[in-house]
Structures are given as C-alpha cells and as structure tokens.
Backbone as JSON Lines, residues from 0, in Angstrom:
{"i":0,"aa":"X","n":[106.15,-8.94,-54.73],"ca":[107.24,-8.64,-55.63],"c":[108.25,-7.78,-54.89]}
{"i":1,"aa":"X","n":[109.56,-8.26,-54.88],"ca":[110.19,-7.45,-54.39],"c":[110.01,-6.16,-54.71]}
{"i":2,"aa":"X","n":[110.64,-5.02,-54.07],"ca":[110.75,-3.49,-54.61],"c":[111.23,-3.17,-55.47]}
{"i":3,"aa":"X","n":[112.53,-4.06,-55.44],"ca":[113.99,-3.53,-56.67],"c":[113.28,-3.96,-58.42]}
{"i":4,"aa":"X","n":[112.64,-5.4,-58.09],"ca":[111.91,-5.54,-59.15],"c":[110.49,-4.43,-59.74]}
{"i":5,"aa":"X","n":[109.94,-4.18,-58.76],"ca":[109.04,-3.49,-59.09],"c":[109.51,-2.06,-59.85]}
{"i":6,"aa":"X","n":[110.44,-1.5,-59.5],"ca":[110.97,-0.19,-59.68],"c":[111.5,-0.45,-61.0]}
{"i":7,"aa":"X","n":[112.58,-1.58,-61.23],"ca":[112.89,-1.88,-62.63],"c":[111.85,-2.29,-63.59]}
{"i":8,"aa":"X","n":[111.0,-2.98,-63.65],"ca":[109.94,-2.61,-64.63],"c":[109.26,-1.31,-64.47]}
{"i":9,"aa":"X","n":[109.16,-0.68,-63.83],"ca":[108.52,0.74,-64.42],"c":[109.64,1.45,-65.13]}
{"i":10,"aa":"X","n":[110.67,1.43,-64.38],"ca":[111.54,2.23,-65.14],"c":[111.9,2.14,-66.5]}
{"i":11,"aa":"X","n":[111.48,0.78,-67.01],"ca":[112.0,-0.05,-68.84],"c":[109.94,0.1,-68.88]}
{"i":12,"aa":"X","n":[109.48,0.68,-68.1],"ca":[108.24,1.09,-69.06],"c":[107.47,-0.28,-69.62]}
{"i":13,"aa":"X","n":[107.94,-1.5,-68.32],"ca":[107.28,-3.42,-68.55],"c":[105.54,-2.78,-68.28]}
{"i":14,"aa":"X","n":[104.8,-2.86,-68.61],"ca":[103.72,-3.48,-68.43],"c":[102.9,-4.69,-67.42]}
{"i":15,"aa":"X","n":[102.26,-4.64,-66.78],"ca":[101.93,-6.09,-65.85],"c":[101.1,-5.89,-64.82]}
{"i":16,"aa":"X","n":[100.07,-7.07,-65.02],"ca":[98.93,-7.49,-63.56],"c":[99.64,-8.17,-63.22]}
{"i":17,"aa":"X","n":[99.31,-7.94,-61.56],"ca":[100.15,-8.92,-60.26],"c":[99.08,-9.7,-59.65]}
{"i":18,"aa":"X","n":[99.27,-11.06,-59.64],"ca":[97.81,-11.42,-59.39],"c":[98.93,-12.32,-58.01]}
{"i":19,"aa":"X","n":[98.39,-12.32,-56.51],"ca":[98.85,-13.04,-55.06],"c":[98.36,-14.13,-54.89]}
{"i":20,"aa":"X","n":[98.67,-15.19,-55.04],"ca":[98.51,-16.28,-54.53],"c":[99.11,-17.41,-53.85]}
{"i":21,"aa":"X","n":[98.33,-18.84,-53.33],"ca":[99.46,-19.45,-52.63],"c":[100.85,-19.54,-53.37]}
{"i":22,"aa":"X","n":[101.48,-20.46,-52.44],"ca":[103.37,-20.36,-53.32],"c":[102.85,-21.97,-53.75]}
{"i":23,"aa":"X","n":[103.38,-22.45,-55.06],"ca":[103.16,-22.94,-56.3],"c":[104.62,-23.56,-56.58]}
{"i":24,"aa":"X","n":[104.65,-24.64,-56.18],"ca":[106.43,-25.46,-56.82],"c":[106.35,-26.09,-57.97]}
{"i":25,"aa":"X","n":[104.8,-26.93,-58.48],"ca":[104.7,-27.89,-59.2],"c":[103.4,-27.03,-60.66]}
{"i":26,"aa":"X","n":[103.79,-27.47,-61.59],"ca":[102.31,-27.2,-62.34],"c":[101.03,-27.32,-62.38]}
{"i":27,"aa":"X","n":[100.74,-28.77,-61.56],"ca":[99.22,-28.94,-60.88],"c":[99.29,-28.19,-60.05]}
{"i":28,"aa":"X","n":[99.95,-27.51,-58.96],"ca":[99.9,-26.31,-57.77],"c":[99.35,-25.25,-58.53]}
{"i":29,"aa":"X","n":[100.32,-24.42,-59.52],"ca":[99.87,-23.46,-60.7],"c":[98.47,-23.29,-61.06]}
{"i":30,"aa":"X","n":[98.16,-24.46,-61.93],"ca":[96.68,-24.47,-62.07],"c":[95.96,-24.37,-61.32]}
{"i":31,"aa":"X","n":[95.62,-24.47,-60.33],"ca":[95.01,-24.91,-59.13],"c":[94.91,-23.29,-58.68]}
{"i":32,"aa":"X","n":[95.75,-22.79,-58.3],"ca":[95.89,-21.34,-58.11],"c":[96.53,-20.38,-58.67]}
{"i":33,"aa":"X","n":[96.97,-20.51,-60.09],"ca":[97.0,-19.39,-61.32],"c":[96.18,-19.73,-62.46]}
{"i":34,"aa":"X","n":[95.47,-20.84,-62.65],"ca":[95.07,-21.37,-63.88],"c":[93.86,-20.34,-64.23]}
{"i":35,"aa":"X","n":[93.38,-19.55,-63.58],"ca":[92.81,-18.69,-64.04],"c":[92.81,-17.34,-64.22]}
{"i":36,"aa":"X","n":[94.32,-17.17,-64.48],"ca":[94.89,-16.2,-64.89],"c":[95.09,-16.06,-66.71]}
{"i":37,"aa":"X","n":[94.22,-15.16,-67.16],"ca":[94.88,-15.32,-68.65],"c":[96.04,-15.33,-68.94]}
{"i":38,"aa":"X","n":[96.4,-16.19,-70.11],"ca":[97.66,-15.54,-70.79],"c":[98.32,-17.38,-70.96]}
{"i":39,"aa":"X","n":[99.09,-16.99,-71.47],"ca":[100.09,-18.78,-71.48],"c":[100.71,-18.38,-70.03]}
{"i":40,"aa":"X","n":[100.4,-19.25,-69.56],"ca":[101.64,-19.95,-68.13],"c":[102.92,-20.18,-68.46]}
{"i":41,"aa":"X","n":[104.04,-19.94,-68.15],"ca":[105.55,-20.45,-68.15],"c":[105.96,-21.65,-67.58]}
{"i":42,"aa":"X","n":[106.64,-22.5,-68.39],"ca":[107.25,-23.42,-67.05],"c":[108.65,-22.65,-67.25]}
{"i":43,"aa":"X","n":[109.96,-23.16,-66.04],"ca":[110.76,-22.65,-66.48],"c":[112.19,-23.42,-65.74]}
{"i":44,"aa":"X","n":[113.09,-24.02,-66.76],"ca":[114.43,-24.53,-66.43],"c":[115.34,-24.27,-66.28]}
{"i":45,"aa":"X","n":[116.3,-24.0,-65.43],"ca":[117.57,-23.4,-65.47],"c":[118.37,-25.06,-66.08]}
{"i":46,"aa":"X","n":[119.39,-24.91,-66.62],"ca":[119.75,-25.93,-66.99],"c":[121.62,-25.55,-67.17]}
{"i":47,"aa":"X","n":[122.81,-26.84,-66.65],"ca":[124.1,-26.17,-67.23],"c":[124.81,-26.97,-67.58]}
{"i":48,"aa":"X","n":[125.64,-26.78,-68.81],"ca":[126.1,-27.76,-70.01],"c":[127.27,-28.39,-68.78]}
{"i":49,"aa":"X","n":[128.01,-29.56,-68.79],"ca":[128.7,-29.85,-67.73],"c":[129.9,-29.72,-68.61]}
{"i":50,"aa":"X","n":[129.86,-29.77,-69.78],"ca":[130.97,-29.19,-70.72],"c":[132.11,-28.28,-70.9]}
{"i":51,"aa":"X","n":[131.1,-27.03,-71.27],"ca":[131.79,-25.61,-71.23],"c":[131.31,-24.53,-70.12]}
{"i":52,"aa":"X","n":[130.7,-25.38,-69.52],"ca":[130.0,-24.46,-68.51],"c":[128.27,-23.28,-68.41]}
{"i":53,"aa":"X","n":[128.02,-23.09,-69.67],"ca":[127.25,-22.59,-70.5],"c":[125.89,-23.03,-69.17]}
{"i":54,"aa":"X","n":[124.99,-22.16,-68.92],"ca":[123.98,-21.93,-68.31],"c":[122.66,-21.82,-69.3]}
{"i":55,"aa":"X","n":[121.73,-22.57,-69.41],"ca":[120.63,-22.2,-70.26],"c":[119.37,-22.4,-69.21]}
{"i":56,"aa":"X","n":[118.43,-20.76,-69.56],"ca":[117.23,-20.33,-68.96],"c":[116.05,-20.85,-69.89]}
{"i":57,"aa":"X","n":[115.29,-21.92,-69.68],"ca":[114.56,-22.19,-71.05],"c":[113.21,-22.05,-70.38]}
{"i":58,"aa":"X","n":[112.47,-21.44,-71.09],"ca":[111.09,-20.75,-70.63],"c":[109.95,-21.87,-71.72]}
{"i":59,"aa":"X","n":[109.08,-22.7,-71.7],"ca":[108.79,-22.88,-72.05],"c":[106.62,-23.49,-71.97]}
{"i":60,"aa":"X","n":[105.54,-23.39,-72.83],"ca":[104.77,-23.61,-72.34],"c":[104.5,-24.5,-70.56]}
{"i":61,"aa":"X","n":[103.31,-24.28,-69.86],"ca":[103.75,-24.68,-68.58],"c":[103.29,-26.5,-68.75]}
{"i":62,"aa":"X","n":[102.41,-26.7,-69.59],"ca":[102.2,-28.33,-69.61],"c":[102.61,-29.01,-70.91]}
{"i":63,"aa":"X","n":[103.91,-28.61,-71.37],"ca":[104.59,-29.14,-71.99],"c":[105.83,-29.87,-70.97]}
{"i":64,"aa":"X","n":[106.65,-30.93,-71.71],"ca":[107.65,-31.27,-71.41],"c":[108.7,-31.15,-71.92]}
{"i":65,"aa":"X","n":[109.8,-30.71,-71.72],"ca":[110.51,-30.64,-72.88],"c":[111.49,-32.18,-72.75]}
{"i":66,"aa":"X","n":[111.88,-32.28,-74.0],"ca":[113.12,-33.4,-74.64],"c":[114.23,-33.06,-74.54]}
{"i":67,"aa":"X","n":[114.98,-33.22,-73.21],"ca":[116.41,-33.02,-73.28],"c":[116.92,-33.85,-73.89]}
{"i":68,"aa":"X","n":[117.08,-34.73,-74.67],"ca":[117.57,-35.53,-75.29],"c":[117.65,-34.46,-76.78]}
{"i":69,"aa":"X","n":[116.32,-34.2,-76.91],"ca":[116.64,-33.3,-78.0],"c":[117.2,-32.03,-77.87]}
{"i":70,"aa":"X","n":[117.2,-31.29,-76.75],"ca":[117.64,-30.13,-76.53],"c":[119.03,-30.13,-76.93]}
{"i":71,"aa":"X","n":[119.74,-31.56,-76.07],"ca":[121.31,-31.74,-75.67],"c":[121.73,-31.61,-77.47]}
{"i":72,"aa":"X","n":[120.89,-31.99,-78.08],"ca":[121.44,-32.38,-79.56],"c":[121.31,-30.54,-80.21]}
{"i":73,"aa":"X","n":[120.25,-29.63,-79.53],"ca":[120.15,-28.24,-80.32],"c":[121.52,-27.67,-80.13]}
{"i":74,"aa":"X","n":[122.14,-27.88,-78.37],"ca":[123.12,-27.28,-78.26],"c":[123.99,-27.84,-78.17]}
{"i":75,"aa":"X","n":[124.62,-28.68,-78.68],"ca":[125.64,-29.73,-78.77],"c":[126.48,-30.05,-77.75]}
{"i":76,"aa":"X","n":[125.75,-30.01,-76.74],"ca":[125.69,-30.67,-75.58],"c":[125.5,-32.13,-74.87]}
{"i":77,"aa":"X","n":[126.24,-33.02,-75.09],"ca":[126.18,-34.16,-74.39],"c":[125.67,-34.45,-72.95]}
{"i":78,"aa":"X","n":[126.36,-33.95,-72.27],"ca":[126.17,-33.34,-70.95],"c":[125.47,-32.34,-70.56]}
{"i":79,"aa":"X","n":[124.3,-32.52,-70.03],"ca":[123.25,-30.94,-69.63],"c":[122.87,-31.71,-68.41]}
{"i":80,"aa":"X","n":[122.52,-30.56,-67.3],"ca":[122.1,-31.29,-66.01],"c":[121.27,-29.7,-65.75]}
{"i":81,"aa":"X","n":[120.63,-30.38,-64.7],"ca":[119.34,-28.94,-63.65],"c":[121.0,-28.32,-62.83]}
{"i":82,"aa":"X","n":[120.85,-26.72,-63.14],"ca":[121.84,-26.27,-62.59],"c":[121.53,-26.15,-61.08]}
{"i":83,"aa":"X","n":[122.95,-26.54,-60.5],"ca":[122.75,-26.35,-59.02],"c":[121.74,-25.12,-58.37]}
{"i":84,"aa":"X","n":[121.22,-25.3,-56.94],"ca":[120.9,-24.13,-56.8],"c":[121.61,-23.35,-56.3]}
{"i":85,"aa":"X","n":[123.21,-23.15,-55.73],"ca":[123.95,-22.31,-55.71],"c":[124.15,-21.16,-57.16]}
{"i":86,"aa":"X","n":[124.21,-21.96,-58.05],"ca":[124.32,-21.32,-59.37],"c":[123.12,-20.25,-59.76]}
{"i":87,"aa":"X","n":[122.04,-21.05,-59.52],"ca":[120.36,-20.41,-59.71],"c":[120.82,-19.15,-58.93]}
{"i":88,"aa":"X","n":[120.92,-18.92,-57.53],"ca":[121.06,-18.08,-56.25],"c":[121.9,-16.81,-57.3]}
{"i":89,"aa":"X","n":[123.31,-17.35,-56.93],"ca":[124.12,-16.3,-57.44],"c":[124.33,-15.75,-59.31]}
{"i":90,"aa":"X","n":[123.29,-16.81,-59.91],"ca":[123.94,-15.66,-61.55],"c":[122.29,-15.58,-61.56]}
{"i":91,"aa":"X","n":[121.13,-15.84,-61.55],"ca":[119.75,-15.43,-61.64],"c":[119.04,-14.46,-60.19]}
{"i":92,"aa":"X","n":[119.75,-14.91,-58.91],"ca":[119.32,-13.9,-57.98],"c":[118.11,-14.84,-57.39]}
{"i":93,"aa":"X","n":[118.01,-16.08,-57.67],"ca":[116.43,-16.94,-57.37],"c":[116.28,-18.4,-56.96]}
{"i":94,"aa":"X","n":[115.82,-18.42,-56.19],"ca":[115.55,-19.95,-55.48],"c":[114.7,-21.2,-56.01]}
{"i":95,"aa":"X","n":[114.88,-22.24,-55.95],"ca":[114.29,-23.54,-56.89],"c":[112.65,-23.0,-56.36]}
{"i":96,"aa":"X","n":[111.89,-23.25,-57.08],"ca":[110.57,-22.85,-57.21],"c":[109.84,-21.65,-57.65]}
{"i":97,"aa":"X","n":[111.08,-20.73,-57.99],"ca":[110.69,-19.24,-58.0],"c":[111.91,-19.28,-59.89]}
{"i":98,"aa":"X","n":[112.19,-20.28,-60.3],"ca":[112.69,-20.08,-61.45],"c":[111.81,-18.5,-62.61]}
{"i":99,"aa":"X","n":[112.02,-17.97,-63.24],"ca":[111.26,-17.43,-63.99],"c":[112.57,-16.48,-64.79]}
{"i":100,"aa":"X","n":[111.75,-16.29,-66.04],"ca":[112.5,-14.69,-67.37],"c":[113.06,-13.71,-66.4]}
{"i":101,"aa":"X","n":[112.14,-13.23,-65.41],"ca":[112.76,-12.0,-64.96],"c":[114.29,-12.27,-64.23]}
{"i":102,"aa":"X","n":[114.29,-13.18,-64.03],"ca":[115.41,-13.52,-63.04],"c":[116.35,-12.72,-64.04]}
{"i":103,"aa":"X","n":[116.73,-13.18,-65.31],"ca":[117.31,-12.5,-66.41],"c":[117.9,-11.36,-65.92]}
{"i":104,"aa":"X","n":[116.91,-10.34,-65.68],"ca":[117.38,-8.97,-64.58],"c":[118.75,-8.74,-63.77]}
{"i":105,"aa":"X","n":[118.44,-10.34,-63.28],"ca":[120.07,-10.28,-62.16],"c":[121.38,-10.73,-62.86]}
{"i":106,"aa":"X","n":[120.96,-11.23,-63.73],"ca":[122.43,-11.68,-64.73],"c":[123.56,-10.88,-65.1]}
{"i":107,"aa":"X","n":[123.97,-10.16,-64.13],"ca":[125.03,-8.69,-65.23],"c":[125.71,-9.12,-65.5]}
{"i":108,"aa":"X","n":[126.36,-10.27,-65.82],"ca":[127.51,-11.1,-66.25],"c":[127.21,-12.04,-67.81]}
{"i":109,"aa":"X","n":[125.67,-11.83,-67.78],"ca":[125.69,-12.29,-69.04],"c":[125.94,-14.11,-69.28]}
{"i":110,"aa":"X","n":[125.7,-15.02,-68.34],"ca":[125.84,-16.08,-68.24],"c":[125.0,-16.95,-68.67]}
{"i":111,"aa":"X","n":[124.23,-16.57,-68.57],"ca":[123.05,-17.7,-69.41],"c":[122.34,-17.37,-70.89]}
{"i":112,"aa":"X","n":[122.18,-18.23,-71.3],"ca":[121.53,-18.28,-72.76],"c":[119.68,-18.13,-72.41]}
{"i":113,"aa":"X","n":[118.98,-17.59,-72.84],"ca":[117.52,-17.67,-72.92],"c":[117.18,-18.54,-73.91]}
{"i":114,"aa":"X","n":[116.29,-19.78,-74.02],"ca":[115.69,-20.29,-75.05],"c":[114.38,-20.08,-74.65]}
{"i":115,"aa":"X","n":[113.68,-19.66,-75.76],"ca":[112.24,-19.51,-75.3],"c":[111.29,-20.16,-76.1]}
{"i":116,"aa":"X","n":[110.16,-20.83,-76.03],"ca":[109.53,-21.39,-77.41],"c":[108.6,-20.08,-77.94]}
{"i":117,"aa":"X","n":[108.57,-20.13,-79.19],"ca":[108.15,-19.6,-80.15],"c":[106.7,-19.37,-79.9]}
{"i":118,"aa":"X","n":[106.04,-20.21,-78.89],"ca":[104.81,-20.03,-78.78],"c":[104.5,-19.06,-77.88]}
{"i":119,"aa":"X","n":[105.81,-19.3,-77.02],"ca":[105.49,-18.26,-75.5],"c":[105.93,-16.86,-75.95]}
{"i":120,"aa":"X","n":[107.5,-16.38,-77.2],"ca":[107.22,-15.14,-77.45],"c":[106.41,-14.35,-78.49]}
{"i":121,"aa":"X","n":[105.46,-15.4,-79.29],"ca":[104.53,-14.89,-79.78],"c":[102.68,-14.79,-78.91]}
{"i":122,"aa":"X","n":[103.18,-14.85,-78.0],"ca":[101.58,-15.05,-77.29],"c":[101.51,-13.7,-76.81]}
{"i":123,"aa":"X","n":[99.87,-13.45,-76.98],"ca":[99.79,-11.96,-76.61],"c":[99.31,-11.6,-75.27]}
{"i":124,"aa":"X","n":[99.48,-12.61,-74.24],"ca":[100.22,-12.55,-72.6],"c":[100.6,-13.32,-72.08]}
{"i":125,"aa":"X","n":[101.66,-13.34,-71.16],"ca":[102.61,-13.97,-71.24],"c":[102.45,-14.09,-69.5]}
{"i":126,"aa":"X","n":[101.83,-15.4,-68.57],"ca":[102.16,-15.36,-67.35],"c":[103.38,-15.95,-66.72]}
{"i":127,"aa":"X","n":[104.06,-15.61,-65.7],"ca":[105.51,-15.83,-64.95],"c":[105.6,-15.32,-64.04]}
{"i":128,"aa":"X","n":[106.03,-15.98,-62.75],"ca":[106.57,-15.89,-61.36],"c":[107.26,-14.47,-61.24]}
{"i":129,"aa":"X","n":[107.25,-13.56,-60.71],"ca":[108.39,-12.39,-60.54],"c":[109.25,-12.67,-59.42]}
{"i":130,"aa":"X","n":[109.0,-13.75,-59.78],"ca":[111.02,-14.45,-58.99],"c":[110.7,-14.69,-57.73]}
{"i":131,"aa":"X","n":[109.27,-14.84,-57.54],"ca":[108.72,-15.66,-56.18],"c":[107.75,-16.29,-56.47]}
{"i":132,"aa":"X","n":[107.19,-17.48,-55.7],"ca":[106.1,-18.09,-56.2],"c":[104.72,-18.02,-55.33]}
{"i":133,"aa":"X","n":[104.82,-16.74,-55.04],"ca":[103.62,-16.56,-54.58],"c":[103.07,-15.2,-55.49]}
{"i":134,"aa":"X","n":[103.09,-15.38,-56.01],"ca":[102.59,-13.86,-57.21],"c":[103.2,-14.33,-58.53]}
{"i":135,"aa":"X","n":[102.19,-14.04,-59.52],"ca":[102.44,-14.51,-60.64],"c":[102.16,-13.02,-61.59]}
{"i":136,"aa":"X","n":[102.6,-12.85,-62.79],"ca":[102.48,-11.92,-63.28],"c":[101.91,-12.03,-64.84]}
{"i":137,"aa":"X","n":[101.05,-11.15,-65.18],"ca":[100.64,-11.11,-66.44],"c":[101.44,-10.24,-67.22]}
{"i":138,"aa":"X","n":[102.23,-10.66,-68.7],"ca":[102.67,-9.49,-69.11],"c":[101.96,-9.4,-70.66]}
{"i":139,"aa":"X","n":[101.72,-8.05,-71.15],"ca":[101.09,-8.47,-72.55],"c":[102.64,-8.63,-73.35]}
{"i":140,"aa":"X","n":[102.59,-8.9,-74.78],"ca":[103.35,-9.84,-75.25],"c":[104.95,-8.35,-75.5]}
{"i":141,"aa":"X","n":[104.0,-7.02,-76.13],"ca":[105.09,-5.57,-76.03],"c":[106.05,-5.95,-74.95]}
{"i":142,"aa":"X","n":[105.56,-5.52,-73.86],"ca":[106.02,-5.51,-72.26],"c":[107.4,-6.89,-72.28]}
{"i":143,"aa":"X","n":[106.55,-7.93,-72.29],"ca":[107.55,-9.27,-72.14],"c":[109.16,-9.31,-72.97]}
{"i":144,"aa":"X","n":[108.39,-8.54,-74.51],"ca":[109.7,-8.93,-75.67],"c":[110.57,-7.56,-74.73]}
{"i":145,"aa":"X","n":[110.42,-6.13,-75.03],"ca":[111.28,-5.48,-74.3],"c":[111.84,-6.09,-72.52]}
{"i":146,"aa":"X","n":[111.01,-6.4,-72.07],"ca":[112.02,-6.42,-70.7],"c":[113.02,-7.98,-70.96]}
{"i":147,"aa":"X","n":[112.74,-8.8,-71.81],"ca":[113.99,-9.7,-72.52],"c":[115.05,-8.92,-73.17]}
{"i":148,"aa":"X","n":[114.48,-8.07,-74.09],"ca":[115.66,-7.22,-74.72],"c":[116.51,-6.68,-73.75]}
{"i":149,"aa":"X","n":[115.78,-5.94,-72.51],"ca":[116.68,-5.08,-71.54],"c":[117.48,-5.86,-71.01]}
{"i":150,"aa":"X","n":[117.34,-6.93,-70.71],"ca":[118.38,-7.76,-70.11],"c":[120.03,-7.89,-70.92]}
{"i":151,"aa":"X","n":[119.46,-7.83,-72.46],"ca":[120.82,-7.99,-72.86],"c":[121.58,-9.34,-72.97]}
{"i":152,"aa":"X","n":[120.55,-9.95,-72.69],"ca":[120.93,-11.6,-72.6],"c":[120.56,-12.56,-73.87]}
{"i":153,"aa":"X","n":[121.84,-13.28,-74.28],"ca":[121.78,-13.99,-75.67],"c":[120.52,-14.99,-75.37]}
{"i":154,"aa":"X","n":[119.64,-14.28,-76.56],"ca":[117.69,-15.28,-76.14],"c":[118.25,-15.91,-78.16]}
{"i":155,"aa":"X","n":[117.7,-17.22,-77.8],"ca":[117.11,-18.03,-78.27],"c":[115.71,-18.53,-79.19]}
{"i":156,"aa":"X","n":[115.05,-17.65,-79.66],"ca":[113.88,-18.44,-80.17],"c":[112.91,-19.46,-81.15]}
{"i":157,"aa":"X","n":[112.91,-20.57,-80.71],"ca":[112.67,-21.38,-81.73],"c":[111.49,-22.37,-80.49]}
{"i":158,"aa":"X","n":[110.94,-23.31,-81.99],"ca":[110.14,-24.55,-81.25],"c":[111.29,-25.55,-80.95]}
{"i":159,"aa":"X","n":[110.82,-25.26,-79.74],"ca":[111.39,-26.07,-78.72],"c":[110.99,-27.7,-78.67]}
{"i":160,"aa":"X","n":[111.63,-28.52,-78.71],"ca":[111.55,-30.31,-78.79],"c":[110.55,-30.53,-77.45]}
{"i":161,"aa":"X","n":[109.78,-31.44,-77.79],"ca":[108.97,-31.84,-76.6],"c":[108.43,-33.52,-76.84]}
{"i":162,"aa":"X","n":[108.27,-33.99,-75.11],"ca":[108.09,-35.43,-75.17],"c":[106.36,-35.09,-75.12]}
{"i":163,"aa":"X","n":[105.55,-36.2,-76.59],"ca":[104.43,-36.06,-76.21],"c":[104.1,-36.66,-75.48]}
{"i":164,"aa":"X","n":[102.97,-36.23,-74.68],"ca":[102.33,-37.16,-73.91],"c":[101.32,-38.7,-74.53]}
{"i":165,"aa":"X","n":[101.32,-39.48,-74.05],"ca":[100.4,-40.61,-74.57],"c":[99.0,-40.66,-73.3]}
C-alpha cells in the first residue's frame, strides 16, 4: 500500500486487514489468491458517459456481471464506454487492474459518480484492492461507509442490474 494511502486512512480513523498477495487482473486470479479472504470481494468499473462526459466508479459484487444495457437506461445514458486509462491515471490516481473505492481518495475534482450495489454497502466486510493489485484489503462495513463519505463524492446506492448467468 502506498504510504500516502496508508496515512490517509488512519487519519479518517478507516479500519482494515492488509492481506499481500500475487497481482490479480481477472476474478478467477482473485479467487485463487484472495478467495480466502473474508468479506464480499469487489469487482470494480470505471466507466464514461460519451455524452456529457460524466465518469461513473461502479463497485459491484466480484462474480456478478453487471447489465450495461441496463445501467445506460439508470443513467440516461445512451453512450457509456470503459473509461480510458489516461482518465483512470489522472482523476482516480490508478492503473487498469488496480481499479478500486479508494481510488475515490484522488478525485479532488469531484468527477465521478460512485454507484455501489446495495449488497456491497450493506455487507459487514467489505474486500478491495488499495489501488494495487497485489494487496487486497478487508474493511468492516463502519470503516468502508465513512472513508466513502470522506471522499465527498456523489455515491449512488441501489441494486444494481445484472446479466444472469445460465
């Protein structure tokens, strides 16, 4: 974990086990070497309306899928695409594979929307990348809702649309 991160959760008083492991791009990687970490797993999308410009961070269970088809329709969005990773870099501070909530942290501009599912901010721990993918973090559910609040960033929470699996 970086330092700067580490120092900012103590200082907002976050809560969290750091558990080291290999670096993890895909969800079978995850399992494989976080799956035995309690807590719900995160998956996590940066996503940006090609519209108005609008950036959405959507955090959602890690073996779910979500329905952009339905999403595009929550935010009346026609146009939604995976935001560049120039974009990821400079308004989240984070590189494709290392997506995660905390990134939130680096946003001082306030650019992205948080959607989160309902399942992940009611779960009482909450695992996610600390913005690298070689360390994953446990947060209990206190810890998680405040360091979202600290961010200051317009969050989202509802059940989130998903393609079932067959």
């Amino acid at each position: 974990m970086h330092p700067s991160l580490e120092t900012w959760l103590n200082l907002n008083n976050i809560k969290y086990l750091l558990f080291k492991h290999q670096a993890v791009f895909t969800v079978p990687e995850a399992e494989i070497h976080c799956g035995h970490i309690p807590g719900v797993h995160c998956k996590n999308l940066f996503l940006k309306n090609k519209k108005n410009g609008r950036f959405y961070l959507i955090t959602i269970p890690s073996k779910k899928r979500l329905d952009l088809k339905q999403f595009r329709k929550i935010v009346q969005a026609p146009k939604i695409r995976f935001a560049e990773a120039e974009d990821l870099l400079s308004i989240l501070g984070l590189t494709p594979g290392s997506v995660s909530p905390l990134g939130l942290i680096n946003d001082n501009e306030h650019k992205t929307v948080f959607f989160v599912d309902e399942s992940i901010w009611n779960a009482s721990e909450i695992c996610c990348h600390p913005n690298i993918n070689t360390e994953t973090l446990q947060i209990p559910q206190d810890s998680f809702r405040r360091l979202i609040n600290q961010t200051h960033c317009e969050k989202i929470i509802i059940k989130m649309p998903y393609i079932e699996e067959k």
